[in-house]
C-alpha positions in Angstrom: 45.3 -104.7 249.1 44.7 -100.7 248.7 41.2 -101.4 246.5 40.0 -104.1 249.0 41.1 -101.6 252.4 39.5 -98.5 250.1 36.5 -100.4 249.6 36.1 -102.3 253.2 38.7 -100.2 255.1 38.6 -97.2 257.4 40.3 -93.9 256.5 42.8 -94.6 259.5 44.1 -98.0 257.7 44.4 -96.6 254.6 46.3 -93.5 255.7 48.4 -96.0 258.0 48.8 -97.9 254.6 49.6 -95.0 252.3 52.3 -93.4 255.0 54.2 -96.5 255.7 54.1 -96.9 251.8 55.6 -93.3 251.1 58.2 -94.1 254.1 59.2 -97.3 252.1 59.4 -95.5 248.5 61.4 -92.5 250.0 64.1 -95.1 251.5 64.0 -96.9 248.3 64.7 -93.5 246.1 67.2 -92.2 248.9 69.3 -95.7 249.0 69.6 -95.2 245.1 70.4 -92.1 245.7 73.3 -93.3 247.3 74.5 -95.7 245.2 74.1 -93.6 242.2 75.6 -90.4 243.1 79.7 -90.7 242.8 78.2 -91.3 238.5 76.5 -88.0 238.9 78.0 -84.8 237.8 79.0 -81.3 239.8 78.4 -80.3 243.4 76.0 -82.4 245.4 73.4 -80.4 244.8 73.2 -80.4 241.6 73.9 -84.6 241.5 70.0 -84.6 243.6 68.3 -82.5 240.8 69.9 -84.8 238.3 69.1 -87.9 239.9 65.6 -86.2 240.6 64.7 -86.1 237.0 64.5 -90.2 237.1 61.0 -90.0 239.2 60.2 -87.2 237.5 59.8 -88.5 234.5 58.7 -92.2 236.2 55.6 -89.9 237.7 55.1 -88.1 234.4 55.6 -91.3 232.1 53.6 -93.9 234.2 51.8 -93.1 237.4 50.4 -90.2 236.4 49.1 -92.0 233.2 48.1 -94.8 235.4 46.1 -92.6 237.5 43.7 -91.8 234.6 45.2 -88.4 233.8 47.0 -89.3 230.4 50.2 -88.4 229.4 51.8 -85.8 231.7 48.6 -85.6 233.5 47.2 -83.3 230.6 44.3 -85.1 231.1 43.0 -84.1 234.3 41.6 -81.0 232.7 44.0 -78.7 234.3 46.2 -77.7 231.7 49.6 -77.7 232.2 49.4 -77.3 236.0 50.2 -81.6 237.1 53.4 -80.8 234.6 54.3 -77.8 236.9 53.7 -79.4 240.0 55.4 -82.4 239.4 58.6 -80.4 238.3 58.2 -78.0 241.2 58.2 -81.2 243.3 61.0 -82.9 242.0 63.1 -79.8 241.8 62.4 -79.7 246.0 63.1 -83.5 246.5 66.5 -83.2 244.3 67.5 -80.2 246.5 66.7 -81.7 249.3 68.2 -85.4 248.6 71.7 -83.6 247.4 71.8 -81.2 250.3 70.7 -84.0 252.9 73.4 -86.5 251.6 75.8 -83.9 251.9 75.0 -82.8 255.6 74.4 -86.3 256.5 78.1 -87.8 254.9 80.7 -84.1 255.4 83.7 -86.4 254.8 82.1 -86.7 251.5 81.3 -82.9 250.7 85.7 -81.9 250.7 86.1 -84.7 247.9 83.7 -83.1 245.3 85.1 -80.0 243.5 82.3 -77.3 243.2 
């Protein structure tokens, strides 16, 4: 579907594509998220960097291999820089998924010892 709208597509169909795509993904992650996290250790912060490192190392392992740039990406000629980003980005999703779940479910935060 992608190659055929990238290759007879408009820009507008494939960004449509590509947003409704990330919108699925993120509810995907964030639903495992929530089944997951009562096996995860410490505070709930530190339970969305944990369960960060599984894309982390999904994007590291295979999609960024899949996207012609090797293993870890070192083969887009950039160094280490895909590695750093990806961690950077990961770090910030893992933050943001503990912290969010924790906002989002209070009654949950007083159970959890810090």
């Amino acid at each position: 579907l992608l190659a055929d709208l990238a290759e007879h597509g408009s820009v507008r169909a494939i960004a449509l594509v590509m947003a409704v795509a990330f919108l699925v993904v993120s509810m995907l992650w964030g639903a495992l998220f929530g089944i997951v996290q009562p096996l995860l250790p410490g505070p709930w912060w530190l339970r969305g960097v944990v369960f960060a490192l599984v894309p982390l190392l999904l994007s590291l392992l295979a999609i960024l291999p899949l996207s012609g740039g090797g293993l870890l990406g070192l083969e887009f000629g950039a160094g280490l820089l895909p590695v750093l980003g990806e961690v950077i980005r990961s770090l910030v999703y893992g933050l943001t998924v503990g912290i969010a779940y924790t906002v989002m479910s209070p009654h949950r935060a007083s159970r959890v010892p810090a």
